[in-house]
KOLBA-121755 format. One line per 10 residues: their letters; for each residue y, z, x of N, C-alpha, C, O. Coordinates in nm, 3 decimals. Atoms other than C-alpha are relative to their C-alpha. Layout:
// residues N
A) Y Z X Y Z X Y Z X Y Z X | ...
***
This chain:
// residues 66
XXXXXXXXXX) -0.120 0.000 0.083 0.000 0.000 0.000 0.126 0.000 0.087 0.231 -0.046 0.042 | -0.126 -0.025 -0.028 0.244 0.079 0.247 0.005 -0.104 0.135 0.104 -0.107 0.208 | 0.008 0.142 -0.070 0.171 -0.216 0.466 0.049 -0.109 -0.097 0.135 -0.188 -0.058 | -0.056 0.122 0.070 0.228 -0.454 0.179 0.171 0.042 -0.062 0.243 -0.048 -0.104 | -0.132 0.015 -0.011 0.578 -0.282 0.129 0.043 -0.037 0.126 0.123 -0.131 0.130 | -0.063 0.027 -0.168 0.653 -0.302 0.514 0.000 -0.129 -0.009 0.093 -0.179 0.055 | 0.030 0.142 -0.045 0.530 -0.680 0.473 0.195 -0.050 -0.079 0.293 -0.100 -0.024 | -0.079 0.071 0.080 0.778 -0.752 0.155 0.143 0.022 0.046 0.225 -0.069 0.039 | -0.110 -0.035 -0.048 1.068 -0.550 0.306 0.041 -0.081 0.089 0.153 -0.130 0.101 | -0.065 0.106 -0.189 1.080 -0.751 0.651 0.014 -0.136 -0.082 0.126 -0.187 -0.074
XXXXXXXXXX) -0.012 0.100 0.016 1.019 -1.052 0.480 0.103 -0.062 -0.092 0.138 -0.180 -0.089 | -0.136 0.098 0.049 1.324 -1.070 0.218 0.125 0.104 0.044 0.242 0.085 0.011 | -0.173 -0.096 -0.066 1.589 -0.793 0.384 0.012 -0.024 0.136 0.115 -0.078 0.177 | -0.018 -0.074 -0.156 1.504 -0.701 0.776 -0.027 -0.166 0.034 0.017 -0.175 0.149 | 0.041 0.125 -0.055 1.403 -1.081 0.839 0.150 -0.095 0.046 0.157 -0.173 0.141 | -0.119 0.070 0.035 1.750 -1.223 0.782 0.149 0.102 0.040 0.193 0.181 -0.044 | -0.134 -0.071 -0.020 2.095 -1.068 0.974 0.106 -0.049 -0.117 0.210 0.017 -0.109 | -0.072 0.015 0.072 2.273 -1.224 0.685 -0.032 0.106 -0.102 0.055 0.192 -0.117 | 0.061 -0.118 0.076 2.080 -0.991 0.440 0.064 0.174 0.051 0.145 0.224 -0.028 | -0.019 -0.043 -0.094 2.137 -0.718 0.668 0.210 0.005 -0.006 0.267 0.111 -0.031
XXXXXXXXXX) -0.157 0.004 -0.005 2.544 -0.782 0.682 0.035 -0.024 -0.169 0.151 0.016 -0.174 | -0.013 -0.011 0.160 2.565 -0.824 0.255 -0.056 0.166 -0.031 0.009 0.242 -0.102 | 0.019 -0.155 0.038 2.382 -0.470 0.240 0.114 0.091 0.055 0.182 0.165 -0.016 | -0.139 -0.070 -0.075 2.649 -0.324 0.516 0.072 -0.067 -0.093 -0.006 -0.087 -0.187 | -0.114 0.008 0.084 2.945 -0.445 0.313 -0.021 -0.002 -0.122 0.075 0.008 -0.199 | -0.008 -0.082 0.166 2.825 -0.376 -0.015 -0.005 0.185 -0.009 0.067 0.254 -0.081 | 0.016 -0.104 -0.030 2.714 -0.045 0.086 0.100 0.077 0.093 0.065 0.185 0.140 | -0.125 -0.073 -0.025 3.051 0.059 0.230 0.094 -0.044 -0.093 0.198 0.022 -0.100 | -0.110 -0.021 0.121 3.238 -0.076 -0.071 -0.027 0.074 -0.090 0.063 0.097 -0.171 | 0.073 -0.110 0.111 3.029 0.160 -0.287 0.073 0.146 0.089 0.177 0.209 0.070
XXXXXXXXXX) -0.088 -0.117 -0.060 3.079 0.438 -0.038 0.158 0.011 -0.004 0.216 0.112 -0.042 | -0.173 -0.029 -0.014 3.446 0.414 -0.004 0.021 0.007 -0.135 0.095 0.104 -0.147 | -0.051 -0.003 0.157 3.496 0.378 -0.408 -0.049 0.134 -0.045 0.016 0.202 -0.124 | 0.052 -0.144 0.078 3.272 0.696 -0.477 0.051 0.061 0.093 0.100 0.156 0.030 | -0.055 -0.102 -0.076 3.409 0.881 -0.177 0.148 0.029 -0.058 0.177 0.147 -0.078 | -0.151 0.044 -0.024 3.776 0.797 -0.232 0.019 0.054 -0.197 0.120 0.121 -0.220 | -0.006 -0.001 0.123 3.731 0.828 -0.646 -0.043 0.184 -0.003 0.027 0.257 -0.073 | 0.040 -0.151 0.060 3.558 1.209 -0.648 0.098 0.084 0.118 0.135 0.199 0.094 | -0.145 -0.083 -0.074 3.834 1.314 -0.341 0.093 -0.020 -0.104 0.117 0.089 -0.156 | -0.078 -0.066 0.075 4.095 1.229 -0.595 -0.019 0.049 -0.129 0.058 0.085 -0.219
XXXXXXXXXX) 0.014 -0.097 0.189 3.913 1.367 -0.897 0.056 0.164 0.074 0.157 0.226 0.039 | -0.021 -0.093 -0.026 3.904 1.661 -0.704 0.138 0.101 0.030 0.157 0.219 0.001 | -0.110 -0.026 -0.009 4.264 1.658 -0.575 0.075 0.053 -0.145 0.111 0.166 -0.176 | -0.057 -0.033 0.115 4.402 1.623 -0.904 -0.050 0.121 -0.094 0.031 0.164 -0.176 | 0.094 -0.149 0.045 4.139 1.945 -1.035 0.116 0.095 0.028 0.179 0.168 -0.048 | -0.046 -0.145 -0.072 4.310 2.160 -0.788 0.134 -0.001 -0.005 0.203 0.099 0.014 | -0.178 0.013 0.012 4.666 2.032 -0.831 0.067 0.021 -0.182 0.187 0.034 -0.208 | -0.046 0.047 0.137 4.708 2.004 -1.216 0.103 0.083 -0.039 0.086 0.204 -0.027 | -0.129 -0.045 0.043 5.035 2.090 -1.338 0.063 -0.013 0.074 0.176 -0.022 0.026 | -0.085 0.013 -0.140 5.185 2.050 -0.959 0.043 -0.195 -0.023 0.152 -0.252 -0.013
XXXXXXXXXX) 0.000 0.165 -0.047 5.148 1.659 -0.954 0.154 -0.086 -0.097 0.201 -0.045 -0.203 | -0.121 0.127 0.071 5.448 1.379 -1.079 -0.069 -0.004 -0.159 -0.026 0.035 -0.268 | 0.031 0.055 0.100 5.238 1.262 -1.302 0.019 0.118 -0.156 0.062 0.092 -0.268 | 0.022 -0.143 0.099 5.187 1.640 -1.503 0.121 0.000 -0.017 0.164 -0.044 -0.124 | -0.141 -0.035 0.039 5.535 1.721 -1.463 0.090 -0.100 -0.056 0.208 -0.072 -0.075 | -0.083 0.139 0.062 5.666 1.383 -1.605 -0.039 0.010 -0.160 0.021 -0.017 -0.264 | 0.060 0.062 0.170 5.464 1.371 -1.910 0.059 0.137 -0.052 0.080 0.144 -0.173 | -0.016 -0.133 0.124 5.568 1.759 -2.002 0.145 -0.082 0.009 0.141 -0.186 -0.056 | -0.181 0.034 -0.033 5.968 1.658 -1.920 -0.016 -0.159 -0.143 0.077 -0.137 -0.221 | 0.012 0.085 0.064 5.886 1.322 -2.162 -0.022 0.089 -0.135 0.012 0.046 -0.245
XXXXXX) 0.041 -0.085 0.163 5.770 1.610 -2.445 0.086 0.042 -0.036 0.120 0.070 -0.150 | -0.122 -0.172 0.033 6.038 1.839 -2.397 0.112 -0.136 0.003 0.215 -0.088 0.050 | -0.133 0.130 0.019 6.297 1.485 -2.431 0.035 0.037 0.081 0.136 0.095 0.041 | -0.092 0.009 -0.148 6.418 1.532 -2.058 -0.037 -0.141 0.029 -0.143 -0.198 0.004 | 0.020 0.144 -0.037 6.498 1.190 -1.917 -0.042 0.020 0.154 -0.064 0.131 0.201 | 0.079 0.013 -0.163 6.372 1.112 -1.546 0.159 0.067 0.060 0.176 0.086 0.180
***
């Protein structure tokens, strides 16, 4: 069983450096979007009410202009 994965693996991924360079750059545009997306979920967690965005939208409730 684990010979006929080793076979299928080499023969349509590890066989081919083009294969090989499409996994690297898909697999760092994934990483960077989920890294970069749950750092600023997180930012914004720990900031809420501090940020532009919070303090704009209350100042828009309360009729203060910019």
């Amino acid at each position: 069983m684990s010979n006929a994965l080793t076979n299928i693996f080499y023969k349509y991924v590890a066989k081919r450096n083009s294969t090989w360079m499409a996994g690297a750059v898909v697999g760092a545009f994934v990483l960077d979007t989920t890294v970069s997306g749950f750092v600023n979920m997180t930012f914004d967690s720990l900031n809420k009410g501090k940020l532009w965005k919070d303090v704009y939208a209350e100042r828009v409730k309360k009729g203060i202009s910019q």
